[in-house]
C-alpha positions, 0 to 999 in steps of 0.5 A: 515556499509554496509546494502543489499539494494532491489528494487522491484516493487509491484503489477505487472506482468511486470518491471516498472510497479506497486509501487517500494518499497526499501526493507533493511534486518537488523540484528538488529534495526538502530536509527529512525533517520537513518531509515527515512534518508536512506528512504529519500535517497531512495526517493521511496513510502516506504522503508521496514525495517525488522530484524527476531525475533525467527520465525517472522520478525519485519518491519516497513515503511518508506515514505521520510518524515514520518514512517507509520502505514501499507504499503501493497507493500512494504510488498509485496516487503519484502515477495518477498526478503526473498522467492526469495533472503533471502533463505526462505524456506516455503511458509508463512512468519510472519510479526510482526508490533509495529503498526498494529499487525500481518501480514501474506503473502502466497506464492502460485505459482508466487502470493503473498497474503497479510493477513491484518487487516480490516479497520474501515469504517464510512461514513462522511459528504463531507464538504468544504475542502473535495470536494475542493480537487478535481476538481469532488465532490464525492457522499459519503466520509468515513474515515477509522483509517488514511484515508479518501475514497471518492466514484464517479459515473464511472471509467472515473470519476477516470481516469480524476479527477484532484487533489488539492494537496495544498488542500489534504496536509491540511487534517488530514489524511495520504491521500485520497483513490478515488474509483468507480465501474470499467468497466473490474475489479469490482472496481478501485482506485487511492491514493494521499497523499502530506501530507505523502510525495507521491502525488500520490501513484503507488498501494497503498495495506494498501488502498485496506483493506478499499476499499475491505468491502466497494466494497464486502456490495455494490457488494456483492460478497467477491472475488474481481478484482481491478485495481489502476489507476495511471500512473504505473498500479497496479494489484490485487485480494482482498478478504474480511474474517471476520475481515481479507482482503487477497491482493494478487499480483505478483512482479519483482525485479528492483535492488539488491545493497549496502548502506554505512552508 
């Protein structure tokens, strides 16, 4: 069978840039099994699957090694397909997941903005196998439903830092978000998680409904910038409503081709 096959990159305003996702339409749900091979395949962050259910659109994320709970570029990615690619005619799409729920993305000119649930945020001691997964001890860790967020003193702290992947791969979690106050943005980021098959995510939006009420209660303020600091650069503008967090972010298409399988 032959399947559309999309790659598109999240959270930038220029090609290269940002998080490549692979986006895959389907008519109707294929094995979970040929899901995760057709992601390992790929070889990228995430593949997003959806198939359209009356007026919603089912997806689900893959990473080469495991299917997650919530992906934010990759549903980016997706919602850039269908607006520019797929024929969408309106400019909001209903995302459903089995595992988080509803999902909105609006288009607004040339932006996206993802419509997400807010993470569940508690503060956690920094024990022995947090610190050692960095060469820097942060001065507050949290955990949030899959990952934990460590917080340092500077920016610099952020761009310098060197991880311990072996040391990452061992925490139950699905990665480490570290942040800090930015310098020309309000906050920035970075996000590793060897343990999900991505040392190092490029932009990482599922991240930034943990980041966005932490950075919104210290700031105070609810409109916030954000840089995430990898080697590709990830651009976005996060805003904390009630239980929600809206992401927003721009997107270019790298490739269009075919899958035979």
């Amino acid at each position: 069978m032959k399947y559309k096959l999309y790659q598109v990159d999240a959270f930038t305003e220029t090609l290269f840039g940002g998080n490549p996702a692979a986006v895959c339409p389907l008519n109707q749900w294929l094995d979970d099994s040929l899901l995760q091979n057709i992601a390992m395949e790929n070889n990228l962050a995430e593949t997003a699957f959806y198939v359209k259910r009356d007026n919603r659109y089912e997806i689900r994320w893959f990473t080469p090694k495991i299917e997650v709970d919530l992906c934010g570029h990759a549903t980016l990615a997706a919602a850039f397909v269908l607006f520019h690619h797929e024929g969408y005619p309106n400019d909001s799409i209903n995302f459903y997941s089995h595992r988080s729920g509803e999902l909105k993305v609006n288009r607004k000119s040339n932006r996206l903005t993802l419509d997400f649930p807010v993470d569940e945020l508690r503060q956690v001691a920094i024990t022995d196998g947090i610190a050692n997964c960095f060469d820097k001890k942060p001065f507050e860790a949290y955990r949030g439903k899959t990952d934990y967020m460590l917080v340092f003193e500077n920016e610099t702290d952020i761009t310098n830092i060197q991880p311990h992947f072996e040391m990452i791969s061992k925490l139950d979690a699905r990665g480490i978000i570290i942040t800090a106050k930015g310098e020309n943005v309000d906050f920035v980021s970075r996000f590793f998680a060897p343990q999900s098959g991505i040392n190092e995510d490029p932009v990482t939006g599922s991240a930034h409904t943990t980041l966005t009420p932490y950075w919104t209660e210290k700031l105070n303020k609810n409109k916030l910038s954000a840089i995430q600091l990898s080697e590709r650069r990830g651009y976005l503008q996060c805003k904390l409503s009630g239980n929600r967090v809206e992401i927003s972010g721009q997107a270019k298409l790298y490739l269009v081709g075919e899958i035979l399988v």
